[in-house]
TIROLO-171479 format. One record per residue: residue number from 0; residue in three letters; x, z, y of N, C-alpha, C in turn. Coordinates in nm, 3 decimals, decimal comma, padded with zeros to 5 digits. Layout:
# TIROLO-171479
num:NUM	residu:ALA	n.X:X	n.Z:Z	n.Y:Y	ca.X:X	ca.Z:Z	ca.Y:Y	c.X:X	c.Z:Z	c.Y:Y $
...
//
This chain:
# TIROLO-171479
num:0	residu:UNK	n.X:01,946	n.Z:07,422	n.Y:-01,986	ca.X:01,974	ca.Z:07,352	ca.Y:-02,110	c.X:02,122	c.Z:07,315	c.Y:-02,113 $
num:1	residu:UNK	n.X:02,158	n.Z:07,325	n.Y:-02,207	ca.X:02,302	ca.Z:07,289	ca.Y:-02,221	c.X:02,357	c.Z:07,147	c.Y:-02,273 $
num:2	residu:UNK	n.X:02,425	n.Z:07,095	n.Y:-02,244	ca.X:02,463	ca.Z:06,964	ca.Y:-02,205	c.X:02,516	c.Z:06,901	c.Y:-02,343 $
num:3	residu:UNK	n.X:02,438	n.Z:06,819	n.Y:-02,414	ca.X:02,406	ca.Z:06,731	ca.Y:-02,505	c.X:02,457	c.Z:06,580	c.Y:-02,542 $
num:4	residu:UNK	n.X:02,570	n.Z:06,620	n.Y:-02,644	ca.X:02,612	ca.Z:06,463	ca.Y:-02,673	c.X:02,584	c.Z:06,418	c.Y:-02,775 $
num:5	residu:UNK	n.X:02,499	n.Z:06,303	n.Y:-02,800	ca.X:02,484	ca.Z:06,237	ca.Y:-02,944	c.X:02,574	c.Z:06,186	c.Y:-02,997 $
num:6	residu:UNK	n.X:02,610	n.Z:06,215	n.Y:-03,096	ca.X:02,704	ca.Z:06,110	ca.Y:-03,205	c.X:02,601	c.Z:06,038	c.Y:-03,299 $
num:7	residu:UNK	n.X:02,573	n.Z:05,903	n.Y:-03,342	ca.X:02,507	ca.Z:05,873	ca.Y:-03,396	c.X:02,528	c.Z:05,693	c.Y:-03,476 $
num:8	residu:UNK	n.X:02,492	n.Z:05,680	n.Y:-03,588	ca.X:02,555	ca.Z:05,579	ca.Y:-03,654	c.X:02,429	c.Z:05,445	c.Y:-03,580 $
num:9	residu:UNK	n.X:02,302	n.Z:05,490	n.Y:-03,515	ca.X:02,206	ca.Z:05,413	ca.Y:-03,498	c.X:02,298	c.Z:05,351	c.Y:-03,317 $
num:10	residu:UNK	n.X:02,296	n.Z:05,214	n.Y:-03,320	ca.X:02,320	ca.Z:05,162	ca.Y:-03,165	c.X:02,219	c.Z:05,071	c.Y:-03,108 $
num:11	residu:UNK	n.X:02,085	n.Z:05,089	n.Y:-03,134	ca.X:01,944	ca.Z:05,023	ca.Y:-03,088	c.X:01,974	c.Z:05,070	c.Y:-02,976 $
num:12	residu:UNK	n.X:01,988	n.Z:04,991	n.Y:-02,840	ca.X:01,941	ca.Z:05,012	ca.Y:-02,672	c.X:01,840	c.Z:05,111	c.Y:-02,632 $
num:13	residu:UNK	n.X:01,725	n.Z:05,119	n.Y:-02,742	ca.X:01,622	ca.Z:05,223	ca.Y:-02,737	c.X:01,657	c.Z:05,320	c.Y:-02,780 $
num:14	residu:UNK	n.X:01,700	n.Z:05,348	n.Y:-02,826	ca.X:01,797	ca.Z:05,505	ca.Y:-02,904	c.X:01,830	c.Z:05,545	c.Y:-02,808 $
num:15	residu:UNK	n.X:01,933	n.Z:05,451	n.Y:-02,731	ca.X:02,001	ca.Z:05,516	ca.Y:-02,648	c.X:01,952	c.Z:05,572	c.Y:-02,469 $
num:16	residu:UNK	n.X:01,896	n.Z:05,445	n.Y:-02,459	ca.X:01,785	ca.Z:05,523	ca.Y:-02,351	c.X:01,678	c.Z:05,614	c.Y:-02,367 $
num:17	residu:UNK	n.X:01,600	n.Z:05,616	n.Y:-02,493	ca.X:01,582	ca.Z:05,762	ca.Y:-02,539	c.X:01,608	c.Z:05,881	c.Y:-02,520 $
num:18	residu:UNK	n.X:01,753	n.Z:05,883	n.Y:-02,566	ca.X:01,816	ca.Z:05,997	ca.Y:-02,572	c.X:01,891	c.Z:06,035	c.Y:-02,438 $
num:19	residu:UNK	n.X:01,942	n.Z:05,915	n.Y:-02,347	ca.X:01,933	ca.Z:05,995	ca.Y:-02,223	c.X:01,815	c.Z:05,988	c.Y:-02,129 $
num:20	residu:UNK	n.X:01,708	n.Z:05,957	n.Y:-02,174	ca.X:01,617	ca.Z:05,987	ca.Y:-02,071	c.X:01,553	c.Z:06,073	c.Y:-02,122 $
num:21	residu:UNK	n.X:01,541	n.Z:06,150	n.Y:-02,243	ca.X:01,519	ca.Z:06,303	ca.Y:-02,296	c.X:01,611	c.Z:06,400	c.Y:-02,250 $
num:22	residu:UNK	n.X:01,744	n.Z:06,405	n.Y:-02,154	ca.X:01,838	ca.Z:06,466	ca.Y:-02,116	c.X:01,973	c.Z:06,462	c.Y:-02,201 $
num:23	residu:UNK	n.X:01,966	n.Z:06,390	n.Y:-02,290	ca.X:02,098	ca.Z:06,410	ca.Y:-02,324	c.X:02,199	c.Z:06,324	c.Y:-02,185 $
num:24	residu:UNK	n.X:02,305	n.Z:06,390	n.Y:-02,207	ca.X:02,450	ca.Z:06,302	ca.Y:-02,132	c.X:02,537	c.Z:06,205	c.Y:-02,178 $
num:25	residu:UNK	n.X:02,520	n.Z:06,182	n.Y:-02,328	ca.X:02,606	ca.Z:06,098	ca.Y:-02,384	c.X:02,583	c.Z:06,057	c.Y:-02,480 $
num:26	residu:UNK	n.X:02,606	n.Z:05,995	n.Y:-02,501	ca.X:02,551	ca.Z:05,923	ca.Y:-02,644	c.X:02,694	c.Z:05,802	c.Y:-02,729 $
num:27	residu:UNK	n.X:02,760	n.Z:05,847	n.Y:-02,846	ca.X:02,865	ca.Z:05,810	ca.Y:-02,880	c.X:02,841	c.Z:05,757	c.Y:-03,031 $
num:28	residu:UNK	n.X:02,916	n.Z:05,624	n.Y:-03,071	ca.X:02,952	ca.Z:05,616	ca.Y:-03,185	c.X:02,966	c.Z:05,711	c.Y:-03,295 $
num:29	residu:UNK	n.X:02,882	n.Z:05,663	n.Y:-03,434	ca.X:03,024	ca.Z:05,776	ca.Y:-03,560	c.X:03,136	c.Z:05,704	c.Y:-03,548 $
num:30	residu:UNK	n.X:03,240	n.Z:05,725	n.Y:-03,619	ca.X:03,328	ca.Z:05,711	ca.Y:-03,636	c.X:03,467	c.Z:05,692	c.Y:-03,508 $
num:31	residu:UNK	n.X:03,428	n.Z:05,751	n.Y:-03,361	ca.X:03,456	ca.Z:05,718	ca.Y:-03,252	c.X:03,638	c.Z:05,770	c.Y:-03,304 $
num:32	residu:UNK	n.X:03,734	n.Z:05,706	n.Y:-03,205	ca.X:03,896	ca.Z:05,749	ca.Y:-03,246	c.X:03,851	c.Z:05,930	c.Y:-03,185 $
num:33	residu:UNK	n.X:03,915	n.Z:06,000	n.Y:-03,186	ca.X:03,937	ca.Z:06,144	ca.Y:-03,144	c.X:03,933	c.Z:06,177	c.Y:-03,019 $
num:34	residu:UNK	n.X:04,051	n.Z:06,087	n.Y:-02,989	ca.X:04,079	ca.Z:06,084	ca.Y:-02,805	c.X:03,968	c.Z:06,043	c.Y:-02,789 $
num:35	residu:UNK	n.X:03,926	n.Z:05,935	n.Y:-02,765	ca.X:03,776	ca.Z:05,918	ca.Y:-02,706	c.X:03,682	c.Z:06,033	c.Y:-02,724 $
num:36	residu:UNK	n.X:03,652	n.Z:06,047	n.Y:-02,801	ca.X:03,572	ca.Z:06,186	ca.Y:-02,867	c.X:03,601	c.Z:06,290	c.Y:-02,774 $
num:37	residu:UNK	n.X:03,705	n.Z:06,290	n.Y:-02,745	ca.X:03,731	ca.Z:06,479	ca.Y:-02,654	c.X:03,722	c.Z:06,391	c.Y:-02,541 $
num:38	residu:UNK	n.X:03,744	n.Z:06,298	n.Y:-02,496	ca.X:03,713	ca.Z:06,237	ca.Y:-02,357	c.X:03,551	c.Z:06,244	c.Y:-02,327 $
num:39	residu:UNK	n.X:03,450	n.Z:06,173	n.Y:-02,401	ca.X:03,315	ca.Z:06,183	ca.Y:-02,436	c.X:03,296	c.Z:06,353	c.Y:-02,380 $
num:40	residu:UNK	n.X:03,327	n.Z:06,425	n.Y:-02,517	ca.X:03,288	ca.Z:06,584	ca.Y:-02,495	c.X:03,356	c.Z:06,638	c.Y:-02,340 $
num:41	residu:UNK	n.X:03,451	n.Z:06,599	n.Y:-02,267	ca.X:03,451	ca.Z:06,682	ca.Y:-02,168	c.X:03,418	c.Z:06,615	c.Y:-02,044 $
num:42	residu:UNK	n.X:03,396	n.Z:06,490	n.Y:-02,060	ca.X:03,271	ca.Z:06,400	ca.Y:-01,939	c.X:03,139	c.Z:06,471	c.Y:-01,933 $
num:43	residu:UNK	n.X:03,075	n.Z:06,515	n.Y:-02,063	ca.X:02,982	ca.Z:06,566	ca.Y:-02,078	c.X:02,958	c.Z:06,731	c.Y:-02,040 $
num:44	residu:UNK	n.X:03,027	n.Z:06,809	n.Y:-02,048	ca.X:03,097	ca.Z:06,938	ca.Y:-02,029	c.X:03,092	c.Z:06,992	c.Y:-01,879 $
num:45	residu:UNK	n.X:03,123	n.Z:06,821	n.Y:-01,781	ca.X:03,147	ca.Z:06,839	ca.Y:-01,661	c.X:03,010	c.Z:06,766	c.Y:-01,576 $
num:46	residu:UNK	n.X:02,878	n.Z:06,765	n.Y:-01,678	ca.X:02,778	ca.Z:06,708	ca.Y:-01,632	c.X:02,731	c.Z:06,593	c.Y:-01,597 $
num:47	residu:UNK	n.X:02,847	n.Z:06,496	n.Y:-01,620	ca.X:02,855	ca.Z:06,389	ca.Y:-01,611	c.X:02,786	c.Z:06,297	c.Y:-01,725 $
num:48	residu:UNK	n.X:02,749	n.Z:06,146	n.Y:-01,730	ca.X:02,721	ca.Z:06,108	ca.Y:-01,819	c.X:02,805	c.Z:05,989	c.Y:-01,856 $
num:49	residu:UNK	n.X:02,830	n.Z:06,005	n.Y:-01,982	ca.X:02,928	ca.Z:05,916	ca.Y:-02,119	c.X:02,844	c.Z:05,873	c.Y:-02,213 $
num:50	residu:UNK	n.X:02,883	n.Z:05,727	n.Y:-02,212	ca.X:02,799	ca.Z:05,647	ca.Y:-02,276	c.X:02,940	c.Z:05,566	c.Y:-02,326 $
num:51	residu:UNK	n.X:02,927	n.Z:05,530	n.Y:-02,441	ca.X:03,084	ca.Z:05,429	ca.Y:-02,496	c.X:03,059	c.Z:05,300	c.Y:-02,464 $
num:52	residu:UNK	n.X:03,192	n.Z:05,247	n.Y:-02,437	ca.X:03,207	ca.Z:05,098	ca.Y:-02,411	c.X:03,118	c.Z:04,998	c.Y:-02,457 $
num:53	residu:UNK	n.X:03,095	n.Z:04,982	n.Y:-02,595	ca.X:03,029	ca.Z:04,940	ca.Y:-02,666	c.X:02,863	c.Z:04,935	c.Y:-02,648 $
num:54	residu:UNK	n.X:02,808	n.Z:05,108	n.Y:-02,631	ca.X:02,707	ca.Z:05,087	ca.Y:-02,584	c.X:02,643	c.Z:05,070	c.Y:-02,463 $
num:55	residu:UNK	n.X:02,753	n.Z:05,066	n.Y:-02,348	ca.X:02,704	ca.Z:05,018	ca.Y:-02,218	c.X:02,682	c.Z:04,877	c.Y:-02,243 $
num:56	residu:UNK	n.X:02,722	n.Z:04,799	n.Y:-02,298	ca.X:02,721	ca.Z:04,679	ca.Y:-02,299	c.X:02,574	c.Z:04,644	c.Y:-02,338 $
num:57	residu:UNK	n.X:02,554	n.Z:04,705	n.Y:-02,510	ca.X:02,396	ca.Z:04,667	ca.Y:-02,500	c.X:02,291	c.Z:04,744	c.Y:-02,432 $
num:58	residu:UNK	n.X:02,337	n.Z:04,875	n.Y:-02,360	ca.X:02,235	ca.Z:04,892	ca.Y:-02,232	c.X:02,197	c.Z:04,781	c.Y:-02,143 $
num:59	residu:UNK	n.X:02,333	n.Z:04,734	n.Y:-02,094	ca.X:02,325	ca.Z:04,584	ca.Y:-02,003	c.X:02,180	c.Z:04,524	c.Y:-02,044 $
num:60	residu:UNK	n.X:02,198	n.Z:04,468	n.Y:-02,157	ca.X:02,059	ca.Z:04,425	ca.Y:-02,194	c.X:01,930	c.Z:04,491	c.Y:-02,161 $
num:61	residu:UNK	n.X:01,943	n.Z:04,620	n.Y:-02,147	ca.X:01,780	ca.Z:04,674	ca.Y:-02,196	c.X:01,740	c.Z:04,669	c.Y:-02,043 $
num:62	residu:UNK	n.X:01,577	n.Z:04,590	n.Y:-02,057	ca.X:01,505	ca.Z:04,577	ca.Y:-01,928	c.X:01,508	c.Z:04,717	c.Y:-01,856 $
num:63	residu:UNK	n.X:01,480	n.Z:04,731	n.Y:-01,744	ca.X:01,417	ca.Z:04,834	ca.Y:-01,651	c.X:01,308	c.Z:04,891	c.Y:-01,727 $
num:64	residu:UNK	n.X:01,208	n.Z:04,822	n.Y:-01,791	ca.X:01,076	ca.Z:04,896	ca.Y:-01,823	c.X:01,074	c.Z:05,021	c.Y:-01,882 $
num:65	residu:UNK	n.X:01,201	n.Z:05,060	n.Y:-01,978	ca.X:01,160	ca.Z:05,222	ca.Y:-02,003	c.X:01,221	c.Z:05,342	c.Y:-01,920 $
num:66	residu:UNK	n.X:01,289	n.Z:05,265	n.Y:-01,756	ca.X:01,276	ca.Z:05,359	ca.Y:-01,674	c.X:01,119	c.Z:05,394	c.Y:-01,628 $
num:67	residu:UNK	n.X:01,020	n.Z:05,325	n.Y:-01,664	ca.X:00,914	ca.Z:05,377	ca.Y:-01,566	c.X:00,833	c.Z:05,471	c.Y:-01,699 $
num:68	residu:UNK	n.X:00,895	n.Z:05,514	n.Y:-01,789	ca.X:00,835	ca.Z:05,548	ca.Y:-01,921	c.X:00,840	c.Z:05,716	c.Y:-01,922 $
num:69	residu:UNK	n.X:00,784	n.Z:05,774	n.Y:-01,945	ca.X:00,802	ca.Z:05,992	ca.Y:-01,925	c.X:00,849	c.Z:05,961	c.Y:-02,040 $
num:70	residu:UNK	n.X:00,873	n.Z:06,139	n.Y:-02,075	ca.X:00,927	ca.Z:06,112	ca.Y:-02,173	c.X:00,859	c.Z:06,140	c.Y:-02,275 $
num:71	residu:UNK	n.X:00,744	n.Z:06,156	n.Y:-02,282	ca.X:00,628	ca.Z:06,191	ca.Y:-02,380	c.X:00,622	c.Z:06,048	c.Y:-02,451 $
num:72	residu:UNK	n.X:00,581	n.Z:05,952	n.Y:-02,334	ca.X:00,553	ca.Z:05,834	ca.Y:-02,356	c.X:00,731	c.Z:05,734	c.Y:-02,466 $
num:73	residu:UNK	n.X:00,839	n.Z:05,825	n.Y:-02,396	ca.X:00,976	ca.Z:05,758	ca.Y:-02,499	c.X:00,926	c.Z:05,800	c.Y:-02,651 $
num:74	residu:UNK	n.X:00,861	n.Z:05,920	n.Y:-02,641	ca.X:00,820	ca.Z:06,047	ca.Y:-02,745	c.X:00,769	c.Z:05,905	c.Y:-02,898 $
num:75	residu:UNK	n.X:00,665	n.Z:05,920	n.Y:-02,786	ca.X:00,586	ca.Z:05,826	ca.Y:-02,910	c.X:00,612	c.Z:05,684	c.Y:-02,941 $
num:76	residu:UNK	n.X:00,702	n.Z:05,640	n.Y:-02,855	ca.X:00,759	ca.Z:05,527	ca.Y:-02,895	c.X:00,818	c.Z:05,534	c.Y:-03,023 $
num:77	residu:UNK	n.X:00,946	n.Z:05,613	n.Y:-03,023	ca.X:01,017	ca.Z:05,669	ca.Y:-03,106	c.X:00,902	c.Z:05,707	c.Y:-03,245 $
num:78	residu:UNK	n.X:00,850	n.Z:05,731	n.Y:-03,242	ca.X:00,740	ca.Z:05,778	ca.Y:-03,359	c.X:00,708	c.Z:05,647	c.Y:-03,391 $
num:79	residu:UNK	n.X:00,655	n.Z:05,571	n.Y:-03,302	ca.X:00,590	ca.Z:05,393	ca.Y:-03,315	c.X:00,675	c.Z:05,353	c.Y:-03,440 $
num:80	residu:UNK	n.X:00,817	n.Z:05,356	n.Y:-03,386	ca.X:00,922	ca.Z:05,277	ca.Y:-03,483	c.X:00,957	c.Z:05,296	c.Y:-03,579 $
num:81	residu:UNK	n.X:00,925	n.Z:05,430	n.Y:-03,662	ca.X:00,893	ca.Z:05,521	ca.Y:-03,765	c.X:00,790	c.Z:05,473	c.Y:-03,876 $
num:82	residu:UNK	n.X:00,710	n.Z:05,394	n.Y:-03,833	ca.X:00,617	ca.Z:05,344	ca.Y:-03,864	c.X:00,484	c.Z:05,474	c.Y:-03,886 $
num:83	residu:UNK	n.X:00,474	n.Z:05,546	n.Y:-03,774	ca.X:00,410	ca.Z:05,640	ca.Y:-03,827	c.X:00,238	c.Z:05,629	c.Y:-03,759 $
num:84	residu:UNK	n.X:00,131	n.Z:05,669	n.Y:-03,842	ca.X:00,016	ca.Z:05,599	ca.Y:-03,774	c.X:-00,008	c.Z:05,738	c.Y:-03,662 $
num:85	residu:UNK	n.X:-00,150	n.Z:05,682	n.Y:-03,610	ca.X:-00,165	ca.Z:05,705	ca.Y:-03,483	c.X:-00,206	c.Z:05,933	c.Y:-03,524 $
num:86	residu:UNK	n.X:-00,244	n.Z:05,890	n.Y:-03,604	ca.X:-00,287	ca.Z:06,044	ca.Y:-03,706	c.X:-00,141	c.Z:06,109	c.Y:-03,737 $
num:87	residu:UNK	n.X:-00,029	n.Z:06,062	n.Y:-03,758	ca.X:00,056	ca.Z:06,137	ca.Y:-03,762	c.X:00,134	c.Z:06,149	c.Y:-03,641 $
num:88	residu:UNK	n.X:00,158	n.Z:06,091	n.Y:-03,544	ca.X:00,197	ca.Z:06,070	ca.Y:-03,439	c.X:00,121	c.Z:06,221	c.Y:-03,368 $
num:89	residu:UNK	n.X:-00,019	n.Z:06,237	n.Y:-03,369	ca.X:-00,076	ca.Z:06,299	ca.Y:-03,269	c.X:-00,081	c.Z:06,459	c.Y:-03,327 $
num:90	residu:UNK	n.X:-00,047	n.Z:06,462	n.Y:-03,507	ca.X:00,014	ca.Z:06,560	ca.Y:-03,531	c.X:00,132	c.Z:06,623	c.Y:-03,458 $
num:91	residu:UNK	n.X:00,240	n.Z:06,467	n.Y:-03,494	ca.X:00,374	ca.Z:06,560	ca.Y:-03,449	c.X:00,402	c.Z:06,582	c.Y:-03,294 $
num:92	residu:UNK	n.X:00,249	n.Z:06,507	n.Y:-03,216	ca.X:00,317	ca.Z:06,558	ca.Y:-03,076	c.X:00,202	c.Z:06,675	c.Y:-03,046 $
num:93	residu:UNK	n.X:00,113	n.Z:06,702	n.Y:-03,117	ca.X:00,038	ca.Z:06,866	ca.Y:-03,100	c.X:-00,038	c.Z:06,797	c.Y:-02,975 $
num:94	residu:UNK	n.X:-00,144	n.Z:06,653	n.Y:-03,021	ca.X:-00,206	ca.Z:06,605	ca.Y:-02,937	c.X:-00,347	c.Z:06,526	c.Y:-02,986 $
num:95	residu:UNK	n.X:-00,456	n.Z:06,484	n.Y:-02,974	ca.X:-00,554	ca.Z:06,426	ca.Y:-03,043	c.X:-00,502	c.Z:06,307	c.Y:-03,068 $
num:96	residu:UNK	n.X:-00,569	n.Z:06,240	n.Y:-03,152	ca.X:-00,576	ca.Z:06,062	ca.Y:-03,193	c.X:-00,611	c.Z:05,995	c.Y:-03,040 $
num:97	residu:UNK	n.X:-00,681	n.Z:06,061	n.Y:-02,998	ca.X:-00,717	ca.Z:05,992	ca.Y:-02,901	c.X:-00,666	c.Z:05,961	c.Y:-02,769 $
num:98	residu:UNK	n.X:-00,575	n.Z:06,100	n.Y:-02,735	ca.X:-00,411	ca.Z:06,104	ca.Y:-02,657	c.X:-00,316	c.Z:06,020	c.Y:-02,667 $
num:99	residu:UNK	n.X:-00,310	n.Z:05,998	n.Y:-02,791	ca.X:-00,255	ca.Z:05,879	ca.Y:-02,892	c.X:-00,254	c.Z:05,759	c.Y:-02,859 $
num:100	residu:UNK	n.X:-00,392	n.Z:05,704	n.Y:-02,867	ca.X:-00,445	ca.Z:05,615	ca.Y:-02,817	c.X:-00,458	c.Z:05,572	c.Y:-02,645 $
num:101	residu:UNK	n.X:-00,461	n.Z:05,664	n.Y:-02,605	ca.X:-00,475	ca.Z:05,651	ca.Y:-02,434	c.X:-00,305	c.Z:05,629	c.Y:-02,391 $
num:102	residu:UNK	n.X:-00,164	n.Z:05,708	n.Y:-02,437	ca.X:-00,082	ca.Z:05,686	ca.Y:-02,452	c.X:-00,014	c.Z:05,543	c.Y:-02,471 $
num:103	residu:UNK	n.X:-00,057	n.Z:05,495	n.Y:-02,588	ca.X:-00,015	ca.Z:05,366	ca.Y:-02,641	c.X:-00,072	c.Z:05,260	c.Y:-02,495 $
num:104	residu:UNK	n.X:-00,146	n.Z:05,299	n.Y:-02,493	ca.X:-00,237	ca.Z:05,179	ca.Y:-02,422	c.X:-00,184	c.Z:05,183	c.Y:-02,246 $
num:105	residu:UNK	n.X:-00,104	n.Z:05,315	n.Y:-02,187	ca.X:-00,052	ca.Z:05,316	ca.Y:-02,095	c.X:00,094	c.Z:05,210	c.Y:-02,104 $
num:106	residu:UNK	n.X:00,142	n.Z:05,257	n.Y:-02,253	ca.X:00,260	ca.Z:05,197	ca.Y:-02,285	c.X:00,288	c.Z:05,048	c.Y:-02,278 $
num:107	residu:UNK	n.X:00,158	n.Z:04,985	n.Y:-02,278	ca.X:00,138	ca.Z:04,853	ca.Y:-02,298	c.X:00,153	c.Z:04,760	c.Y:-02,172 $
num:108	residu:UNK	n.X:00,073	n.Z:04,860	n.Y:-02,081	ca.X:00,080	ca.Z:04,850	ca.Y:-01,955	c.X:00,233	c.Z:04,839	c.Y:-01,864 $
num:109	residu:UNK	n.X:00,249	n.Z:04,977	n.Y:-01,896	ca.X:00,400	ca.Z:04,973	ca.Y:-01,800	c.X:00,471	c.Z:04,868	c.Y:-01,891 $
num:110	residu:UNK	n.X:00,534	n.Z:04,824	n.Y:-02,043	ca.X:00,617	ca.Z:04,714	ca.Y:-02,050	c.X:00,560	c.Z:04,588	c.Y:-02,085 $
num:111	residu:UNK	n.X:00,428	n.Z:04,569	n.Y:-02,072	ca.X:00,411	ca.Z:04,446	ca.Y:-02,106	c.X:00,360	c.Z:04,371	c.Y:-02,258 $
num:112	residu:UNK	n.X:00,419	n.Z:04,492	n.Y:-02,340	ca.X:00,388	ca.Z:04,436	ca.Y:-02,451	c.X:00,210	c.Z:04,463	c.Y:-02,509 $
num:113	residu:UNK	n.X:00,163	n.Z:04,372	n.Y:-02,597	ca.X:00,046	ca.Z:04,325	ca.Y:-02,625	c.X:-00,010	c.Z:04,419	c.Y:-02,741 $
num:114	residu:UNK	n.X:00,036	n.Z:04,437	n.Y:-02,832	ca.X:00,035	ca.Z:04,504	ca.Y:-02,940	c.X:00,131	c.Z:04,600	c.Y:-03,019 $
num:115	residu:UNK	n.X:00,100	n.Z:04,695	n.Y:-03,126	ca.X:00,182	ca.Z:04,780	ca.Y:-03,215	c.X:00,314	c.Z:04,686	c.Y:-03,222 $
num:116	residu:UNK	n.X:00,334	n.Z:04,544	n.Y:-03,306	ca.X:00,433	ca.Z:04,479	ca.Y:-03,348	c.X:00,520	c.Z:04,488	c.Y:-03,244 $
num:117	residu:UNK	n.X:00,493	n.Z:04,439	n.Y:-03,125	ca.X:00,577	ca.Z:04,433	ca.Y:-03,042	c.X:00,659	c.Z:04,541	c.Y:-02,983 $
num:118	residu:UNK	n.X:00,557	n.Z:04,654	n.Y:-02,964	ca.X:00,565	ca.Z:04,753	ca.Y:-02,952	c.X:00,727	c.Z:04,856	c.Y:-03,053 $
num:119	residu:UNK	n.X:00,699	n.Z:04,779	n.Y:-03,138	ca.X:00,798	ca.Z:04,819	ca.Y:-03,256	c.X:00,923	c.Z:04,708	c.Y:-03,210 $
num:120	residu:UNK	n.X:00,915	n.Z:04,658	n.Y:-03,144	ca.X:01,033	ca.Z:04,532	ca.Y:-03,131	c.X:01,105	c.Z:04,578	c.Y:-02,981 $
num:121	residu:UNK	n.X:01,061	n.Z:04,710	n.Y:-02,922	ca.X:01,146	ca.Z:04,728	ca.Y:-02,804	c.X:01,232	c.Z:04,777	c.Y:-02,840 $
//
């Protein structure tokens, strides 16, 4: 696979561990200055991972818990926050309602949280 940098206007902590724990290497501001930008692209280039100033900071914040998360399980998070129900979810991951359901309910487990709402609040 070839080595993947996000540019993206969204800076949610979950975005961003998302997207590098789906394999991307970097994950950058829009509107980043240029220089940074070709700095970003050839950190990334060299396999390394680039993450901007800005968003290391609110990584700082984000608990450990969605290191213990696959990435199936980031999968449907990401869908969670979409607001998408458990029927479209198990469409777009080419899985039953009930995968769905066994999923969520692992999810709850590894971070703690109680319900959908919360669930939507990581």
């Amino acid at each position: 696979m070839p080595p993947v940098l996000i540019q993206s206007a969204f800076d949610d902590p979950f975005r961003i561990q998302t997207a590098l724990g789906l394999g991307a290497l970097g994950y950058v501001p829009k509107g980043m200055e240029e220089g940074e930008l070709l700095k970003a692209v050839d950190t990334v280039l060299r396999g390394e991972v680039y993450v901007s100033k800005e968003h290391i900071t609110r990584l700082n914040g984000v608990s450990s818990k969605y290191m213990r998360l696959t990435k199936r399980e980031l999968e449907l998070i990401n869908l969670v926050k979409q607001n998408k129900t458990n029927g479209q979810i198990a469409e777009a991951m080419g899985v039953s309602k009930r995968s769905v359901e066994t999923y969520i309910s692992h999810i709850y487990v590894k971070t703690g949280v109680q319900n959908r709402l919360e669930l939507m609040g990581l």
